[in-house]
Residue, then its C-alpha position, 0 to 999 in steps of 0.5 A: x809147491x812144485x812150481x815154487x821149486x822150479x823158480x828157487x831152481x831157476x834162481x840159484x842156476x842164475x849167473x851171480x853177477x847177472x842176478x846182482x849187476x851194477x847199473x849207472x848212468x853214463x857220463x860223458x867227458x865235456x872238454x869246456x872250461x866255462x861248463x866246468x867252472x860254472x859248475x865249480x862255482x856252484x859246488x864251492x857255493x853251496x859248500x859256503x852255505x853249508x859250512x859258513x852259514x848253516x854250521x857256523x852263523x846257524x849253528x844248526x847241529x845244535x839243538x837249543x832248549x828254552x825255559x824259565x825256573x824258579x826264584x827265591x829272595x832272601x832280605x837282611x839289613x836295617x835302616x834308620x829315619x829321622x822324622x824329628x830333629x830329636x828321634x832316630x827310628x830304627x827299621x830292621x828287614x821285617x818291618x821294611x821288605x813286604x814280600x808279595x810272594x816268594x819271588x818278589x818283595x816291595x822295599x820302602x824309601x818314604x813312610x807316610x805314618x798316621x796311628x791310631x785312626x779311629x772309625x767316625x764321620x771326618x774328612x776323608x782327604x784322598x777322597x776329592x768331591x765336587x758334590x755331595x753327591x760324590x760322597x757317603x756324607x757331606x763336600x766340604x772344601x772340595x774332600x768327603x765329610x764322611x764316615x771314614x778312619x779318623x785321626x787326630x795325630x797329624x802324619x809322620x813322614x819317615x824318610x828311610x836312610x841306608x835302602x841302598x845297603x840292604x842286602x839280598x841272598x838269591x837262590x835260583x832253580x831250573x830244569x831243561x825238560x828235554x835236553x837234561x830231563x831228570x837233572x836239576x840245575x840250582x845254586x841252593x845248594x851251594x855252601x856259604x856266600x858270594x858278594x856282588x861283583x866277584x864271579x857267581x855271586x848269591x848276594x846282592x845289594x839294593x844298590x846293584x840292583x839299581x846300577x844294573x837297572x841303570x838307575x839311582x835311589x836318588x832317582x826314585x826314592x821320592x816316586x819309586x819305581x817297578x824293577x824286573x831282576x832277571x837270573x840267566x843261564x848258559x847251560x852246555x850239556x852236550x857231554x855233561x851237564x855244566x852250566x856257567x854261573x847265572x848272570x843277573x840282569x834288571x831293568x825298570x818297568x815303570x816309566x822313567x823318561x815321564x815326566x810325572x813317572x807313575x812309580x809304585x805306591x803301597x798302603x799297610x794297616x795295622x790292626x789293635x786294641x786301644x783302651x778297649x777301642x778298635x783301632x788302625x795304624x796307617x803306613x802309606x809307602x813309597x818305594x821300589x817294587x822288584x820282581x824276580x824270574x829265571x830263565x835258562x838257554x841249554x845247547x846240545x850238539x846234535x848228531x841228528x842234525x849233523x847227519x840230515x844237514x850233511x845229507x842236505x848238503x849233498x842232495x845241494x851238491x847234486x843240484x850242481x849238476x842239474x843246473x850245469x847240465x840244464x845249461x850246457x844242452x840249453x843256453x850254451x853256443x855249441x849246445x847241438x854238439x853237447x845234445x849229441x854226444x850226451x842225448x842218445x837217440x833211438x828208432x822209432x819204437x813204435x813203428x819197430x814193435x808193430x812190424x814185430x807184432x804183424x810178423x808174429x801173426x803171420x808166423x801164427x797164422x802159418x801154424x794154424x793153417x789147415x792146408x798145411x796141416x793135411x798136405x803131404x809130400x806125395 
């Protein structure tokens, strides 16, 4: 404790401006005007980098969030066919729109029609054969003779007039989980309706869909085709949540530049009772498959990020300094005078510490001296 005390005393007796002096490299003036630009231009350099590209081109004081939400389809409208001169058969939204799940749904352009198929041995002509091996039953004419769902009716072809002015209402959902976390984005609460091409728009026609895929129903009505609908988000959350209305986006999957385009197909059957027998409608279908995502982009300005590329910057600054002096003291003509008036030279340590440390002996062995100790003056 006592020990302690002396040193706190010590401490506290100590000049102020001792105990907390400055320390700082000592710089040197060079009157050279290359030196001088060279490291002008290095400074200018990187403060082009930083402010044009890194803030501007980069934007690395913004923080981006990617994700995908949710999406949901709402149909209306009805269509009409002719399959005979003297019959006009009406389709509403339930018998046409087969939603696969609630993001997507499948819409018809052609019918193939074939009711009530019964169960019994006949040829089954989307099974061709070589022979009759490759059937249940019997080749006959190059299709199966088997047990299969016969029909005497022929088929009825319904080619469906009015697709492209059905109508879908679209309500799209998603949450930035770091950047907005807790905080819904949606249009599904969003009262009454906005028809496609005026500014946030909820409703759509098949039409749009297939203009904003680049294509027509003309084009696909007779193969069909797979469109991916896409709902994107600009979101700004830097001091509120605000995002720009979701702009829809589509384009087709299937391979339209083929010659023989694969399109989409869909088979529906429809199971009943007929005078006691058990009984099928078949609908073979051809039409347009569209699937339906959403995916947003939120930015936040970043005061992190500005503070650590603010920093780097410097850091870069200094870097100008290194290079210039580097130079100056290696490459330049009169680099010998530059070493001289920056590089101060010592003596040699070394040889100044051992003459020290070999007089310090001699003045020790001088105290220690036993002769010296015993005489006297007398």
């Amino acid at each position: 404790m006592a020990l302690a005390a002396l040193e706190l005393r010590d401490i506290l007796n100590e000049d102020m401006d001792e105990a907390f002096s400055y320390q700082t490299a000592m710089q040197a003036n060079i009157k050279d005007r290359y030196l001088g630009l060279l490291a002008l231009c290095i400074k200018l350099s990187v403060l082009f980098y930083v402010v044009i590209y890194v803030f501007i081109v980069a934007k690395a004081h913004i923080m981006y969030e990617y994700e995908q939400g949710k999406v949901l389809f709402f149909s209306s409208g009805t269509v009409f066919s002719r399959p005979s001169n003297n019959t006009v058969r009406i389709w509403d939204n339930v018998d046409l729109i087969w939603p696969k799940d609630p993001s997507s749904f499948f819409i018809p352009t052609r019918i193939e029609e074939t009711i009530a198929q019964q169960r019994g041995n006949c040829t089954d002509y989307s099974r061709p054969c070589r022979r009759d091996s490759d059937c249940q039953g019997a080749c006959q004419d190059g299709f199966c003779f088997e047990p299969s769902w016969c029909s005497t009716n022929p088929p009825v072809l319904h080619e469906l007039l009015g697709v492209e002015n059905l109508m879908f209402y679209v309500q799209v959902d998603i949450e930035y989980i770091y950047l907005a976390k807790n905080h819904d984005f949606s249009t599904m609460d969003k009262k009454g309706f906005t028809y496609y091409p005026d500014d946030g728009p909820n409703v759509f026609l098949v039409a749009d869909i297939l203009d904003k895929a680049d294509t027509t129903l003309s084009e696909v009505a007779t193969t069909g085709c797979v469109i991916k609908v896409k709902m994107k988000w600009k979101c700004h959350i830097t001091s509120s949540y605000n995002c720009d209305d979701p702009d829809l986006k589509a384009h087709r999957l299937d391979d339209e530049n083929d010659n023989d385009p694969n399109g989409y197909r869909l088979s529906r059957y429809l199971y009943y009772q007929l005078n006691g027998t058990s009984v099928r409608d078949h609908w073979n279908m051809t039409g347009i498959y569209i699937i339906g995502t959403t995916e947003g982009l939120a930015h936040q300005t970043s005061l992190t990020s500005i503070i650590s590329n603010v920093s780097a910057a410097m850091n870069l600054l200094m870097l100008a300094e290194i290079i210039t002096d580097f130079l100056m003291l290696t490459c330049m003509k009169n680099r010998k005078e530059y070493r001289r008036v920056v590089l101060e030279r010592t003596h040699n340590l070394d040889a100044m510490l051992k003459g020290l440390k070999k007089e310090e002996k001699k003045e020790e062995a001088k105290e220690e001296d036993p002769d010296d100790f015993f005489s006297s003056d007398l």
